[in-house]
C-alpha positions as CSV (number, residue, x, y, z in Angstrom):
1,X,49.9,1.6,35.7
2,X,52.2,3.1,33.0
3,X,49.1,3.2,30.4
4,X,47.2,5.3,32.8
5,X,49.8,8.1,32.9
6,X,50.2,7.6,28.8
7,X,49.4,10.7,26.7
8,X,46.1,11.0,25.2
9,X,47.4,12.5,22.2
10,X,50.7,10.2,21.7
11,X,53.4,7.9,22.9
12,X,55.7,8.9,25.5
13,X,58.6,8.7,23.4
14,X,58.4,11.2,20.8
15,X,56.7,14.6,22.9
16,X,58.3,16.7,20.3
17,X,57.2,15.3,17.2
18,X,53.6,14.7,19.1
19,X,53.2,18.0,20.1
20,X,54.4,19.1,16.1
21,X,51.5,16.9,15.0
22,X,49.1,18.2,17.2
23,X,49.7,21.7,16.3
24,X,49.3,21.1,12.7
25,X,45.7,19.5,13.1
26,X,45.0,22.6,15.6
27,X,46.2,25.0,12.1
28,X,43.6,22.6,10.1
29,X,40.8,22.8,12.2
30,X,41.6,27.1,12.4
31,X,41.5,26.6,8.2
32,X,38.6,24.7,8.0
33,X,36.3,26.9,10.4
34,X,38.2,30.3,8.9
35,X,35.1,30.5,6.2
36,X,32.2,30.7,8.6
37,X,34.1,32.8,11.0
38,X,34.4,35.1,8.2
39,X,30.2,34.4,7.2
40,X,29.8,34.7,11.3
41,X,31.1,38.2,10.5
42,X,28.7,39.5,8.3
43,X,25.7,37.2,9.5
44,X,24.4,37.7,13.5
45,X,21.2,35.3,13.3
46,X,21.0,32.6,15.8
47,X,20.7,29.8,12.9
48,X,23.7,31.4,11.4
49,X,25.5,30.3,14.3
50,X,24.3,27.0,14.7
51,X,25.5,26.5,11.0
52,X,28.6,27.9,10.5
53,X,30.2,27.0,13.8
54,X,28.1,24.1,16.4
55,X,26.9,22.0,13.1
56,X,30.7,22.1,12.0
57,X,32.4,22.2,14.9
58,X,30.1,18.8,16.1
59,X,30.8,17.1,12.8
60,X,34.6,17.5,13.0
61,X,34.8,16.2,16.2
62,X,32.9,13.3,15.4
63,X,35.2,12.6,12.6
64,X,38.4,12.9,14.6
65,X,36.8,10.5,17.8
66,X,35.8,7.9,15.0
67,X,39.5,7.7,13.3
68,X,41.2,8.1,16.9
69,X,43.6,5.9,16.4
70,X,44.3,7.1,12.8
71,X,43.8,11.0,12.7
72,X,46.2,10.8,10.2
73,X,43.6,9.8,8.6
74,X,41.1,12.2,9.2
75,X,43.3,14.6,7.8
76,X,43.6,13.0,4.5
77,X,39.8,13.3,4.3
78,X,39.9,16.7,4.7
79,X,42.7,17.5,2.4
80,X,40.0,18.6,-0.6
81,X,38.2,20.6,1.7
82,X,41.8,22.6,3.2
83,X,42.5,22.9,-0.4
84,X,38.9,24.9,-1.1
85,X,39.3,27.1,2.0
86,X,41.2,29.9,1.1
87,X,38.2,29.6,-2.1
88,X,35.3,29.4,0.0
89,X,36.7,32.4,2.4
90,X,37.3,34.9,-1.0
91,X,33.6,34.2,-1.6
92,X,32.0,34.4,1.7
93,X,33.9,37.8,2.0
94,X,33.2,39.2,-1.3
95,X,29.2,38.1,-1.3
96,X,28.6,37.4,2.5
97,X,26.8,34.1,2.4
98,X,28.7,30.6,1.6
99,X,28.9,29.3,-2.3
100,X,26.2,27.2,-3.4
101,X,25.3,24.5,-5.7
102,X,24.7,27.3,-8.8
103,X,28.4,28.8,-7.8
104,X,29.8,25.6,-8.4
105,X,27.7,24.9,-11.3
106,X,29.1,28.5,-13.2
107,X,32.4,27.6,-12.0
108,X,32.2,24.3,-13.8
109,X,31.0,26.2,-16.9
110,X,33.6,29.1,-16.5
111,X,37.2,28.7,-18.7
112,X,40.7,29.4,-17.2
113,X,40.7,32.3,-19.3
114,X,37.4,33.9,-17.8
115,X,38.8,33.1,-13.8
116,X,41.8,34.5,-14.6
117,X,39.7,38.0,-15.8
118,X,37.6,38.1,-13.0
119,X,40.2,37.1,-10.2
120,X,43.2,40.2,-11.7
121,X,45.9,40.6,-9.8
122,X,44.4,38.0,-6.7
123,X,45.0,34.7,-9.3
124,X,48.6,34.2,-8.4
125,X,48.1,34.8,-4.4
126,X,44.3,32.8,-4.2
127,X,46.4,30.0,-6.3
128,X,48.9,29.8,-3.8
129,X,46.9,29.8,-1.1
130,X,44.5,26.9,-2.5
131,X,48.1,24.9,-2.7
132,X,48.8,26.3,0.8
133,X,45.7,25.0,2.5
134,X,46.2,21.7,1.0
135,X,50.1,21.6,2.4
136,X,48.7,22.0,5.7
137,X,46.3,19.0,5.5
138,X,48.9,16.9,4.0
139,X,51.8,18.3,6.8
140,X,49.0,17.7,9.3
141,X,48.5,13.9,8.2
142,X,52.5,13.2,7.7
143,X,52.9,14.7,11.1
144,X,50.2,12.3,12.6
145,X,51.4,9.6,10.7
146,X,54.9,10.1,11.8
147,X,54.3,10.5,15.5
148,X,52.0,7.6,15.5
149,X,49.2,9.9,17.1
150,X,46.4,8.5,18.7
151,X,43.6,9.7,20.5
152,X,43.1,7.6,23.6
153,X,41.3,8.0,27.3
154,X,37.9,9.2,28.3
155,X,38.2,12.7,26.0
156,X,37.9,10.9,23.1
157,X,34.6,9.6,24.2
158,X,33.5,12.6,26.3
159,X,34.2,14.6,23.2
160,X,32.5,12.0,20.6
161,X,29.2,12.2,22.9
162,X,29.6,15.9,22.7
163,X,29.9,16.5,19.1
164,X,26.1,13.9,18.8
165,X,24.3,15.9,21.2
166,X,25.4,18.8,19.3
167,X,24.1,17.3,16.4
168,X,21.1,16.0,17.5
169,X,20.1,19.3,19.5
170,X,19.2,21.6,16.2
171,X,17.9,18.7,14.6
172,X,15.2,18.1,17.6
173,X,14.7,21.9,17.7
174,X,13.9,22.1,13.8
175,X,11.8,19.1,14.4
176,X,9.7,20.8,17.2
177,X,9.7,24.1,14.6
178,X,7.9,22.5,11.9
179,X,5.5,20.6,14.2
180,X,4.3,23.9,15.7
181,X,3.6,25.2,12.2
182,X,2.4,22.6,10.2
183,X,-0.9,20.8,10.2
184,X,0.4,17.7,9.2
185,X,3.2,15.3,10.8
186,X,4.3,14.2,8.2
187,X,4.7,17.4,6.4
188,X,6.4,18.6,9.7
189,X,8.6,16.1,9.9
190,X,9.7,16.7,6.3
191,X,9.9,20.4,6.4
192,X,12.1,20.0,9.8
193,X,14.6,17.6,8.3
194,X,15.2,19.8,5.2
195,X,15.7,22.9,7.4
196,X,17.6,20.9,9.2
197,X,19.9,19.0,6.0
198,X,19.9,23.4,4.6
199,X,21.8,24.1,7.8
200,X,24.1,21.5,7.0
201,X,25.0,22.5,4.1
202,X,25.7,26.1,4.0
203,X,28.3,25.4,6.4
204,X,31.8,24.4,5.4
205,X,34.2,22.2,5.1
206,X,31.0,19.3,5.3
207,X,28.0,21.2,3.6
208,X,30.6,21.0,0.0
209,X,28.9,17.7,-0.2
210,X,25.9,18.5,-0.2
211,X,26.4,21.2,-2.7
212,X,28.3,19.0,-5.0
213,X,25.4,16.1,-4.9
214,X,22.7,18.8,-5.7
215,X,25.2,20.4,-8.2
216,X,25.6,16.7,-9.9
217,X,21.5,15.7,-9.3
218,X,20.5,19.0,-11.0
219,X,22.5,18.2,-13.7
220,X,21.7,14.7,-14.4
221,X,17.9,16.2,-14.3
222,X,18.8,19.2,-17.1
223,X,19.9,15.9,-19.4
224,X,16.8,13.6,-18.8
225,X,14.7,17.0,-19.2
226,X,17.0,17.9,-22.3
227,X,16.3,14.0,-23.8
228,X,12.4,14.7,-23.3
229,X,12.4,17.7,-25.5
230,X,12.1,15.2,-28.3
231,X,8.2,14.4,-27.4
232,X,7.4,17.8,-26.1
233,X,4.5,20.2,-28.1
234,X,3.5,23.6,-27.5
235,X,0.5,22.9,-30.2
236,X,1.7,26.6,-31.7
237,X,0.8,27.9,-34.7
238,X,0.1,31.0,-36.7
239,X,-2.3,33.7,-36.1
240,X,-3.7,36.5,-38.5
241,X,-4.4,35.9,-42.2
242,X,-1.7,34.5,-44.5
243,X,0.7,37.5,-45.4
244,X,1.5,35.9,-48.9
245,X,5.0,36.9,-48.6
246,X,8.4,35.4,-47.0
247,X,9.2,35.9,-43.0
248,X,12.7,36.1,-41.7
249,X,13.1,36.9,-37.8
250,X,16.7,36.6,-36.3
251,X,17.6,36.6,-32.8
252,X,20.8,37.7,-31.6
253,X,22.1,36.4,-28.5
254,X,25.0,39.4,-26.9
255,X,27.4,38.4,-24.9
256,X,29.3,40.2,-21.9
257,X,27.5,43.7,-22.9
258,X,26.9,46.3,-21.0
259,X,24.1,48.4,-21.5
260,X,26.6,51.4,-20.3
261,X,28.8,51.3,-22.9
262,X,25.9,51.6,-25.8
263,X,25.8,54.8,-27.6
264,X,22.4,54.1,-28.5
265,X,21.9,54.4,-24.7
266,X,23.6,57.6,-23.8
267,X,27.1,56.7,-23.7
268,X,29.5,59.4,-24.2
269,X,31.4,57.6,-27.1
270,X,30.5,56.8,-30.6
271,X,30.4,52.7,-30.1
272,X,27.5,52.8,-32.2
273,X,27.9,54.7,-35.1
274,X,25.9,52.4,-37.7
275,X,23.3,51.2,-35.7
276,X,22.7,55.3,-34.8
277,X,21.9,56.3,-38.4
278,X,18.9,53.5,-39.3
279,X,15.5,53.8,-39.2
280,X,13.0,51.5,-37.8
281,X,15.6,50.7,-34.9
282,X,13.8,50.7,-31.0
283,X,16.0,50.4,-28.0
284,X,14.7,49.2,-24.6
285,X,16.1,51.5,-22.7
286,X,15.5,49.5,-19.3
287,X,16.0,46.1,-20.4
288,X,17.4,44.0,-17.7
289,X,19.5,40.4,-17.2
290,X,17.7,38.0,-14.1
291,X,21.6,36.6,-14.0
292,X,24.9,37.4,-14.2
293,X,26.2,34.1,-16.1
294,X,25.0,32.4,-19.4
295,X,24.5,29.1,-18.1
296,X,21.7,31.0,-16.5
297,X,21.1,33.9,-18.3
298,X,20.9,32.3,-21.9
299,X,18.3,30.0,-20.9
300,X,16.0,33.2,-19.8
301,X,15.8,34.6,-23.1
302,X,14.9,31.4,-24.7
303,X,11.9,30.3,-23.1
304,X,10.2,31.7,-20.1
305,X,9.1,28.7,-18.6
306,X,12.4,28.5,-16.4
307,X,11.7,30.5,-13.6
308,X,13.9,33.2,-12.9
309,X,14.6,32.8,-9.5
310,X,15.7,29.2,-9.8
311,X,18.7,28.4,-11.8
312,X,18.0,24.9,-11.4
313,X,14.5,24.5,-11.9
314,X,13.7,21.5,-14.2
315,X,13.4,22.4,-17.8
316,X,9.9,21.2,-18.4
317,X,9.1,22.9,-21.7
318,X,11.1,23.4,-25.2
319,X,12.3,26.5,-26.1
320,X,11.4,29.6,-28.8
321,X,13.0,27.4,-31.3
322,X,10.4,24.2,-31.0
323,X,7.6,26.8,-30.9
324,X,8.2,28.5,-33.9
325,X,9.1,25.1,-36.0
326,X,5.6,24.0,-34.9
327,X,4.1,27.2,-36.4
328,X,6.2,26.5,-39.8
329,X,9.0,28.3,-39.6
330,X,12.3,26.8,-40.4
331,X,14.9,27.0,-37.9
332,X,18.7,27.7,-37.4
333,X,21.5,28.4,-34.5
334,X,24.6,29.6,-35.9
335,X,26.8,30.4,-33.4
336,X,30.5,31.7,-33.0
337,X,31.1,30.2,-29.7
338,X,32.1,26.9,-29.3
339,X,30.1,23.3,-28.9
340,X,29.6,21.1,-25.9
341,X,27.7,18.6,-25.7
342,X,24.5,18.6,-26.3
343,X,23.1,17.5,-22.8
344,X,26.4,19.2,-21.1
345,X,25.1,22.7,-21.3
346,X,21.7,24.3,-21.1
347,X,22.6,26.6,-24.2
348,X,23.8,23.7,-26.1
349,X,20.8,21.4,-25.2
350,X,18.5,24.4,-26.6
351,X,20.7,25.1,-29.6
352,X,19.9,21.4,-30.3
353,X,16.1,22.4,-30.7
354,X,17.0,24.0,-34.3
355,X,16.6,22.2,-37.3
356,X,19.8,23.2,-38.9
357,X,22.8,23.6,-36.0
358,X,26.6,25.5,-36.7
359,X,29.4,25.8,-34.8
360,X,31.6,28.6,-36.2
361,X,34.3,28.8,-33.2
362,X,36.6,25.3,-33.3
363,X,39.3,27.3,-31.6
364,X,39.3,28.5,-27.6
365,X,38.2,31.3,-25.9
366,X,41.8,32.6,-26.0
367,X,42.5,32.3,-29.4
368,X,41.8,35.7,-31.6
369,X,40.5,35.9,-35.4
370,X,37.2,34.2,-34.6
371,X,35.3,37.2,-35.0
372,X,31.1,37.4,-35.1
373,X,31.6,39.1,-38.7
374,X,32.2,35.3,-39.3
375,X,28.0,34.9,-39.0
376,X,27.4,36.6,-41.9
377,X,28.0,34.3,-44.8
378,X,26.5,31.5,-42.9
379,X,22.9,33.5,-42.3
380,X,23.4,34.8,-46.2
381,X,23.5,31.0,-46.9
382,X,20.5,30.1,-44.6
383,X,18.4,32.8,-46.6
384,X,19.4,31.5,-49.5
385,X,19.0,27.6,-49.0
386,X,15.1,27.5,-49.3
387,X,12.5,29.4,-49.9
388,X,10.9,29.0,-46.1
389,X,9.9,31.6,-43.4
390,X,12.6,31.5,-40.6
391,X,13.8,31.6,-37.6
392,X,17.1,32.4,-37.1
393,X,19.7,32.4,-33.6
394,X,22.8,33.8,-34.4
395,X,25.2,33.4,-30.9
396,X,28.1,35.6,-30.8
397,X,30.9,36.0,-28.9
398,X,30.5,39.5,-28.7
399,X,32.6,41.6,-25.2
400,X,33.7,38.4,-23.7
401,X,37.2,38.5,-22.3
402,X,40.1,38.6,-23.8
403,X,38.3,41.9,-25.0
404,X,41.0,42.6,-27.4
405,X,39.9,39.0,-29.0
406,X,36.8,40.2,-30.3
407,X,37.4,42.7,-32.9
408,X,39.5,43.3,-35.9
409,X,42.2,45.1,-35.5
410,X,40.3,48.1,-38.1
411,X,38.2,48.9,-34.8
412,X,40.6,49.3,-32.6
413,X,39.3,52.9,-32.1
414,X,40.4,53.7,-28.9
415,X,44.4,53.4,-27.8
416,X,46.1,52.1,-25.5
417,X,44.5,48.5,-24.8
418,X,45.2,45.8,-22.8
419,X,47.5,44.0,-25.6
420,X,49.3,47.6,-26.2
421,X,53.3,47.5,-24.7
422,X,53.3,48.2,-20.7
423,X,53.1,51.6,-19.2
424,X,51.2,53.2,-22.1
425,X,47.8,54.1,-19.4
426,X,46.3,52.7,-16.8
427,X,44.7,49.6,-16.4
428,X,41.3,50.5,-16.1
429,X,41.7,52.9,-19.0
430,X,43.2,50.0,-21.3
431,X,40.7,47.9,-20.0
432,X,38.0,50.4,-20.9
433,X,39.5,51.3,-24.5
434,X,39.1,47.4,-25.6
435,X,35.9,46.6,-24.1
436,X,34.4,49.6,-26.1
437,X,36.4,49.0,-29.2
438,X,34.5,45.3,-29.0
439,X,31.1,46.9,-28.6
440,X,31.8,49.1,-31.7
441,X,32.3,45.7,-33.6
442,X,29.1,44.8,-32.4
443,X,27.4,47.8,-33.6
444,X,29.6,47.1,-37.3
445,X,28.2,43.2,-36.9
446,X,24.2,44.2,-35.7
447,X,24.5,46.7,-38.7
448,X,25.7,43.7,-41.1
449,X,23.1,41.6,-40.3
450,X,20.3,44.4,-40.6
451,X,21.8,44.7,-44.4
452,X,21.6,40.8,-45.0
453,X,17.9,41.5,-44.0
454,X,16.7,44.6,-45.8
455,X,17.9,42.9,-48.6
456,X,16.3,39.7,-48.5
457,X,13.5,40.7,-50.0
458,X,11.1,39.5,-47.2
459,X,9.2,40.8,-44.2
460,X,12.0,40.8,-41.7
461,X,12.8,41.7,-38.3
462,X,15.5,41.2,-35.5
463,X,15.7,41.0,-32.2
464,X,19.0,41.3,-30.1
465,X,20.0,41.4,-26.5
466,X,22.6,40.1,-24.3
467,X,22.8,37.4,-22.4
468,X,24.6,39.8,-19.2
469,X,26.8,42.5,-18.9
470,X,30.2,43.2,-17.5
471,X,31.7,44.8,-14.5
472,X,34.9,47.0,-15.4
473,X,37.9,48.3,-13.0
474,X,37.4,51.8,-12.1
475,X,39.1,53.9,-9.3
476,X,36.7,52.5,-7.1
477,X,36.4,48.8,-8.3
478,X,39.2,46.6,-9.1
479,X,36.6,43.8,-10.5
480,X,37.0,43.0,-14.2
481,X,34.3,40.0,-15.5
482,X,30.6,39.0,-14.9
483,X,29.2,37.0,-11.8
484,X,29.8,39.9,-9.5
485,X,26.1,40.7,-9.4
486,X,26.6,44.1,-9.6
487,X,23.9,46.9,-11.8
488,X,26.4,46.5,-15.4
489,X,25.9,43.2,-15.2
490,X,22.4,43.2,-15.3
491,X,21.6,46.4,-17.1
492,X,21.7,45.3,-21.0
493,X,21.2,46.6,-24.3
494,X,18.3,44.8,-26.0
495,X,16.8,46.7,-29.3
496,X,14.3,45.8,-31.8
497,X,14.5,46.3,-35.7
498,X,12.3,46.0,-38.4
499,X,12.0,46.4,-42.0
500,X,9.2,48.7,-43.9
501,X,7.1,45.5,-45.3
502,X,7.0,44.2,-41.2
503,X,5.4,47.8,-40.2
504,X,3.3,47.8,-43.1
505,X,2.2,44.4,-42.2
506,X,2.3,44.7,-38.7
507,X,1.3,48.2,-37.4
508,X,-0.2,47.1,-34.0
509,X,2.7,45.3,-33.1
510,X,5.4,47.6,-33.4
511,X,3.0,50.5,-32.1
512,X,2.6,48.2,-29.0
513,X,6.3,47.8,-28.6
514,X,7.1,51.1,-29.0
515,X,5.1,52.1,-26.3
516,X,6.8,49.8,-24.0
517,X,10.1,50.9,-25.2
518,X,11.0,53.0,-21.9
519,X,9.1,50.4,-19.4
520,X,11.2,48.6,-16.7
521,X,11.8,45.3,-18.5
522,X,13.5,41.9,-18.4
523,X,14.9,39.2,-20.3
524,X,11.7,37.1,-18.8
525,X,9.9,38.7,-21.0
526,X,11.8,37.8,-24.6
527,X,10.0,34.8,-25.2
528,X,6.8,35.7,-25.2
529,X,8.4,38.4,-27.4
530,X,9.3,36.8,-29.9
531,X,6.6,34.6,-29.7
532,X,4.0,37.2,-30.6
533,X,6.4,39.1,-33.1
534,X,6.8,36.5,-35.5
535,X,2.6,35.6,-35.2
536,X,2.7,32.6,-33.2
537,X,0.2,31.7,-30.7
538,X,-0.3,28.6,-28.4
539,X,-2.5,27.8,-25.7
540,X,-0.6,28.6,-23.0
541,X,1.0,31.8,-24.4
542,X,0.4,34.3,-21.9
543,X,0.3,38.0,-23.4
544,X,0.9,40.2,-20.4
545,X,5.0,39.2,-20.6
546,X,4.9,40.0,-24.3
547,X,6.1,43.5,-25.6
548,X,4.5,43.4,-28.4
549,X,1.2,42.9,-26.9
550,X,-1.1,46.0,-25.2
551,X,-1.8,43.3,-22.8
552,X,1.7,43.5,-21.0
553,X,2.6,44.8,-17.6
554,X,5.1,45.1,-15.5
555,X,6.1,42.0,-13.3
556,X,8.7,41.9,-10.5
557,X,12.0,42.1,-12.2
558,X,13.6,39.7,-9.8
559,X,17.9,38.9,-10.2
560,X,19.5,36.6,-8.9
561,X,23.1,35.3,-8.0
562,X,23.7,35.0,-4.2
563,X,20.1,35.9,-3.5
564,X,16.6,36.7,-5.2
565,X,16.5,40.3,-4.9
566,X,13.8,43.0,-6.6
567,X,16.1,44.8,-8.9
568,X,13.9,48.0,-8.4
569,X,13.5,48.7,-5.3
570,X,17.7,47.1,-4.4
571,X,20.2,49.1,-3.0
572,X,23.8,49.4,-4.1
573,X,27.2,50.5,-2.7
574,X,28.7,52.7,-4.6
575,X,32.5,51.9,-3.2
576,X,32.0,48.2,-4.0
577,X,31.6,48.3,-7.6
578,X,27.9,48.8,-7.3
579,X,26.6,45.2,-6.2
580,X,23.2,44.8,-6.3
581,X,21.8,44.4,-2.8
582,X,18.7,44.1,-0.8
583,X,16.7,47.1,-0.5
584,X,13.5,48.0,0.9
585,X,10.1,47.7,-1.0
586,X,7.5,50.3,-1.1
587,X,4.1,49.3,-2.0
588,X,1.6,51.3,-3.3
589,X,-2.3,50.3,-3.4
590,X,-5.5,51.6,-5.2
591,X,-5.4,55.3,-3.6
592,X,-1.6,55.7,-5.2
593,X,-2.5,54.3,-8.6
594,X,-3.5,58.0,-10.2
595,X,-0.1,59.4,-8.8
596,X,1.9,56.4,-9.9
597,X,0.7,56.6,-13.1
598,X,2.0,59.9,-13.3
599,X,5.4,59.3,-11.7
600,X,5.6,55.5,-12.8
601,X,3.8,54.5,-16.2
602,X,5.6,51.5,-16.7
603,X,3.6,50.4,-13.7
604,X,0.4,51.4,-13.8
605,X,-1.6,48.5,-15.5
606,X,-0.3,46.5,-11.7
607,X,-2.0,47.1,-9.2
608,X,0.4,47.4,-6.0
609,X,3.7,47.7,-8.2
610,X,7.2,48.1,-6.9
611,X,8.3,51.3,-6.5
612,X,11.7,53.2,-5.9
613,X,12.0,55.3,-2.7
């Protein structure tokens, strides 16, 4: 009779240390659930609630009923989870929808150095809570452990029962969805079971797994992808009547730069004194990132087959740089950022493409004195090693943080900056004063490279843009990085040069480019570019993404980071460091074409464009 009166939770003896231990599971579970309480608080749908709290909710009792007479246990197992918490609630309530597999795939990619930039004055505080949530996993299992906790008696069941209904419930009802809507059972039955697995994991602490797995499978599919590039042919070649003279085209990849701190682009100071005075020089004035992050954003510029909506759609094709060796031209990367390996990194895996490959940077990202004035002698050597046309990437480092990194100490223009002795300004002047004095090296580094070319004594032309821009602290933003997703990060500079002997040979093309110059563009349409600037062709090469083509129009310029949203018709919030948002589209049909024309040439070869309202 004594077992019947025995506490579910523990033995009789040690109430006091039983009741600590239960406690300190209840202060899990509260830690565990705190992120989709926070997501419940921005999110009202009913399949919002099914996965942030019943899916959750159902799958932590199940865990706890299974290892009742260890829940010690159980609480080990969720130690890495307590410890991501306090992570997973800074990002639900700065973006409003859980992290994902791409989050934890740019996270991967980012450096200490880059965290520390974009996480300020919260490091120290999110650090110690990361440690804190994993204290109270590890308190809750020593407590457990110590008080010998079990879970005994008919709740155990009653509650294990529960938590599979609950389960099994949303599973039957996306079932009974799909069947309704689909033709086929089978295709039903599949489309169910992946709503139903999506659920899953967008909820937390168990839908991490799931994120993690794609995160790894995407991954491991980028490196067979990346070893098939070997075999793969875009049949290009070149187009027009032999020009009897040398060809030299240099793309240069930007990095961190923000379109509104371009003097070229109506920014009140002089960051681009040299690239002002020359000739021949075109901006695109509404030239726009898809992504806020280079492992996403680089592989945009390089080859338009990866769509933009999908950073982890399969790379299928080459890039620019296999096309244009097919059409003759020799190829380089040169870059002043640093290596990884080259099926560990979607820029590295392309950079691999080039015939001739160089890595300038062997230091860190926090080390100074590896500046991009380091590319010239390098692309003065390529020139000079053969007698070839070529193709030429030069990668710099460009605005990344540490800002103050990036340029010689000759440019440092504008006073104080963020490595000037405390107190002299404020932060977001500091920070403002070296982010610009890095964008007037660029300018100096563009303008070098320009001279390398006029004086080559080829036809030559370059194209640069950046691979994202930057979000700085103002009075009303505190954020200081990229992968905010908000309009500086995705508004770029991008500009076109080229020397006499191309316009000469070339009129169409540059006419046609220059007439697209003010257009709403993106980085989708680079390669397609390039493609037609340097007179390549292929097959597939599809003229109506090309600038340089009369053929091109306008195409949805989607951007992506928490969601896929139409750049030109989002919304932002001025108070929260202008974060791109959803906004409402406006549509216009055949009877608006003669006034949208009028209001919105970059649009009018679509029919049924987007539209600002």
């Amino acid at each position: 009779m004594a077992r019947q009166h025995e506490y579910e939770w523990t033995r009789p003896l040690r109430p006091a240390g039983s009741r600590r231990a239960v406690a300190s599971i209840a202060v899990l579970l509260a830690l565990l659930l705190l992120p989709n309480l926070i997501w419940l608080a921005h999110a009202h749908a009913p399949a919002t609630w099914v996965a942030a709290l019943l899916l959750p909710l159902a799958m932590l009792a199940l865990l706890f009923a299974a290892l009742g007479r260890w829940p010690w246990i159980a609480c080990l197992l969720l130690a890495p989870f307590a410890l991501l918490a306090p992570l997973e609630c800074y990002y639900i309530a700065q973006y409003h929808h859980p992290t994902s597999a791409q989050i934890i795939a740019t996270i991967v990619a980012t450096n200490p150095l880059e965290t520390r930039e974009y996480f300020g004055s919260l490091v120290i505080p999110l650090a110690l809570a990361l440690l804190g949530g994993l204290a109270v996993a590890g308190l809750a299992a020593w407590y457990g452990f110590k008080a010998r906790l079990r879970w005994r008696g008919f709740s155990r069941i009653g509650i294990g029962c529960a938590g599979i209904i609950a389960l099994l419930v949303p599973l039957g009802v996306n079932l009974a969805e799909a069947r309704a809507t689909s033709a086929s059972a089978s295709t039903s039955a599949a489309a169910g079971w992946q709503n139903y697995g999506q659920a899953i994991k967008q909820g937390f602490p168990f839908g991490v797994v799931p994120r993690v797995v794609e995160y790894r499978q995407e991954w491991d599919r980028m490196r067979r992808e990346a070893a098939r590039f070997k075999a793969f042919q875009f049949h290009a070649q070149r187009v027009g009547p032999p020009l009897g003279q040398r060809q030299i085209y240099v793309l240069v990849i930007g990095e961190s730069s923000r379109r509104a701190d371009w003097q070229l682009f109506g920014y009140g100071r002089a960051t681009n004194p040299e690239l002002s005075k020359l000739p021949n020089l075109v901006p695109l004035r509404r030239f726009i990132t898809s992504w806020p992050e280079s492992i996403a954003a680089i592989p945009m510029i390089l080859t338009r087959r990866k769509p933009a909506m999908a950073w982890n759609a399969p790379w299928h094709e080459a890039s620019i740089l296999r096309a244009m060796a097919e059409a003759g031209y020799e190829t380089y990367w040169i870059s002043n950022q640093q290596a990884i390996g080259e099926f560990d990194s979607p820029v590295s895996m392309y950079a691999y493409e080039a015939q001739h490959v160089e890595w300038l940077n062997h230091a860190s990202w926090t080390a100074p004195n590896s500046y991009d004035g380091d590319l010239i002698r390098p692309l003065e050597d390529a020139i000079g090693a053969s007698h070839r046309d070529l193709f030429i990437v030069l990668h710099t480092m460009g605005s990344h943080v540490k800002y103050d990194y990036r340029y010689p100490r000759a440019f440092e223009r504008w006073t104080p900056t963020q490595v000037s002795p405390a107190g002299e300004g404020s932060r977001s002047e500091r920070v403002r004063n070296s982010y610009d004095n890095s964008v007037l090296y660029t300018d100096h580094v563009l303008a070098r490279v320009i001279d390398v070319l006029k004086h080559s004594g080829a036809v030559t032309a370059l194209w640069f843009e950046s691979d994202h821009g930057e979000v700085l602290p103002t009075a009303t933003c505190d954020k200081e990085g990229h992968g905010v997703g908000t309009v500086p990060e995705y508004e770029i500079p991008a500009l076109f040069w080229y020397s006499d002997s191309y316009r000469r040979a070339f009129p169409a093309r540059v006419a046609a480019l220059r007439a697209h110059a003010n257009a709403r563009t993106l980085s989708a349409d680079t390669f397609e570019s390039l493609i037609d600037m340097a007179g390549v062709s292929f097959p597939t090469h599809d003229e109506t993404w090309s600038l340089f083509s009369p053929k091109w129009h306008y195409h949805t310029r989607w951007v992506a980071q928490t969601q896929h949203i139409d750049f030109d018709t989002a919304r932002t919030k001025p108070d929260d460091c202008a974060r791109v948002l959803p906004g409402t589209k406006l549509r216009i049909g055949p009877a608006q074409a003669h006034a949208a024309q009028r209001h919105f040439p970059e649009h009018s070869a679509v029919a049924g464009a987007n539209l600002e309202r």
